[in-house]
C-alpha positions, 0 to 999 in steps of 0.5 A, a space after each residue: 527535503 522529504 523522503 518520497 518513500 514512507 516507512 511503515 510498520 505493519 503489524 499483520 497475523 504471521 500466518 496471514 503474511 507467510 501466506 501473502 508472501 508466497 503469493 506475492 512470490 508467485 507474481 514476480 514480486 517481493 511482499 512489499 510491493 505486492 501491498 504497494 501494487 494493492 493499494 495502487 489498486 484499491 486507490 484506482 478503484 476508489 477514484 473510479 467510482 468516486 472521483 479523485 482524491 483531493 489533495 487538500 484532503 488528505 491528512 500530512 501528519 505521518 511521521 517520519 
């Protein structure tokens, strides 16, 4: 059974994410789920306008 949980490296300037850091802070949150909360909502976004994403549509080859 797959995990439910994805493990994804990023690569991001280290500035950019100190900063990003200190305002995911601010929200309560730690820097991960501060990204999961804007993907959440850029998905969100995504799907208002256009409809949702057909899950036939997307791609399973993320490694594990």
């Amino acid at each position: 059974m797959k995990d439910k949980l994805l493990r994804y490296t990023l690569r991001v300037d280290r500035l950019l994410f100190r900063k990003f850091r200190y305002l995911a802070e601010l929200e309560g949150r730690s820097a991960n789920r501060e990204i999961e909360q804007m993907m959440k909502k850029r998905v969100a976004a995504y799907e208002k306008e256009n409809g949702s994403i057909p899950l036939e549509d997307l791609r399973d080859d993320i490694e594990e």
